[in-house]
N, C-alpha and C positions, 0 to 999 in steps of 0.2 A: 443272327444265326442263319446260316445258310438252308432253304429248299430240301435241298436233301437229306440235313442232319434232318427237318420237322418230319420228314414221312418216314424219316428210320425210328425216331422214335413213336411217332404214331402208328408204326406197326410193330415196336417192342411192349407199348402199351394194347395195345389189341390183342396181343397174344399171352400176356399176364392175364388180363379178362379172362379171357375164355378158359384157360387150364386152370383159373380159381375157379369154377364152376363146380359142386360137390357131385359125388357120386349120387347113384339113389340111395334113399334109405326109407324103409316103412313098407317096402311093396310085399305082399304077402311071403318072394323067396327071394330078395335079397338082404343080404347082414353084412354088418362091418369087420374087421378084422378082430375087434375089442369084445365083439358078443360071439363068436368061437369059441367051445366049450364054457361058454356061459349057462349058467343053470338057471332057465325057468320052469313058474310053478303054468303048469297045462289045465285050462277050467273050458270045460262045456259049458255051451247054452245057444241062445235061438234070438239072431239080431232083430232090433225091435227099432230101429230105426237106423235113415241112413242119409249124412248131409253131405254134399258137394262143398268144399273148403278151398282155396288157394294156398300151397305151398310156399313159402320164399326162403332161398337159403340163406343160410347167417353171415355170406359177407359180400350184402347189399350195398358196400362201401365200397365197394372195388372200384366199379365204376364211376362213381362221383369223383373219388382221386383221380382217375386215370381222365377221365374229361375235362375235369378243371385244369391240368398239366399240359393236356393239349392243347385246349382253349390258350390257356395263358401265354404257351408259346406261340400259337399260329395269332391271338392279338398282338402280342409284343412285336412281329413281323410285318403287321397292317399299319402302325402306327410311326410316327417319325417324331423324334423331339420329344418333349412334354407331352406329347399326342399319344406316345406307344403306351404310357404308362395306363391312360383311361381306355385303352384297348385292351390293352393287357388284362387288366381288370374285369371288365365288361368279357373276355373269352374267358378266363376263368371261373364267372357265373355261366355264362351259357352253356361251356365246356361242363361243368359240375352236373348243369339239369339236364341234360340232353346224355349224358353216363349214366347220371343214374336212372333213367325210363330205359335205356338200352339195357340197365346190367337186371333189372326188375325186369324185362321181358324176357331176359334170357335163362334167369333162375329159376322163375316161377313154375311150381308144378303143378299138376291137377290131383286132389285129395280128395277124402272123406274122413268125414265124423262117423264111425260106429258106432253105434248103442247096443248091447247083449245085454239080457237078461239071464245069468247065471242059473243051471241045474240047481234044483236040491236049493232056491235060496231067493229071498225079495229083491238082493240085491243084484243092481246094474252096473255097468263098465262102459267108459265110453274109450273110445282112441283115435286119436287121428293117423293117418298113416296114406302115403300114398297111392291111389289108386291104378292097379293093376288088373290090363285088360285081358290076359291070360287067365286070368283068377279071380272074376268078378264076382262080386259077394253081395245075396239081395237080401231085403227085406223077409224074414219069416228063414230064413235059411239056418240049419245047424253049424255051428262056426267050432274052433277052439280058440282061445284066450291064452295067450301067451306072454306071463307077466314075470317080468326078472328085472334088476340093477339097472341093466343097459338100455330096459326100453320095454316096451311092449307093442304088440300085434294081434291083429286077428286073422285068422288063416280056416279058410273052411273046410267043412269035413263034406268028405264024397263018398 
């Protein structure tokens, strides 16, 4: 394979990456297209706790394909004979780890664990959801609870 097909396709794999990357979801005001006129049930109460979590979106495999692919190509280039095939090999592992710490540094988001304490009730709610610094939600603060089908949020009251 020729030089120039390996960097055209290492830059049609690059560019798959990246636009697999998902939108937000979970930040106190952004929603998906599926939760629009979606009906949730609205409950007050006063958060009682609040944990730092890491994000990761659900297709942390992107990049392990797309690295093993290119690996495999750019060893099978390194190699000559009977040689390329243990190259070949050997890039399609390196390719695969070195995708996938790229496609996990690139997904990951910074969250929280909420915990409310519900009005009017012993019982609590926890959610995870991404953290939004427009809209930062503390500890002791009055929140609403926003529970339906598609998901659930907590969104604070001002």
């Amino acid at each position: 394979m020729k030089p120039h097909s390996i960097i055209a396709i290492s830059a049609m794999a690059l560019a798959v990456s990246l636009t697999s990357c998902s939108d937000p979801y979970g930040a106190t005001n952004t929603y998906k297209e599926n939760q629009i006129g979606a009906t949730q049930e609205a409950v007050e109460g006063v958060v009682t706790n609040i944990e730092k979590v890491a994000i990761q979106a659900n297709n942390a495999n992107t990049g392990t394909a797309i690295g093993a692919v290119t690996g495999g190509l750019g060893g099978a280039m390194l190699g000559g004979g009977n040689a390329k095939y243990a190259t070949s090999a050997g890039g399609v592992i390196l390719g695969g780890l070195i995708g996938n710490q790229i496609d996990k540094a690139v997904s990951e988001k910074n969250g929280v664990r909420i915990t409310v304490r519900l009005d009017g009730s012993k019982r609590s709610v926890s959610v995870v959801q991404e953290y939004d610094s427009r809209r930062p939600i503390t500890v002791g603060q009055r929140v609403q609870v926003l529970m339906g089908s598609t998901g659930s949020r907590i969104v604070p009251l001002y």
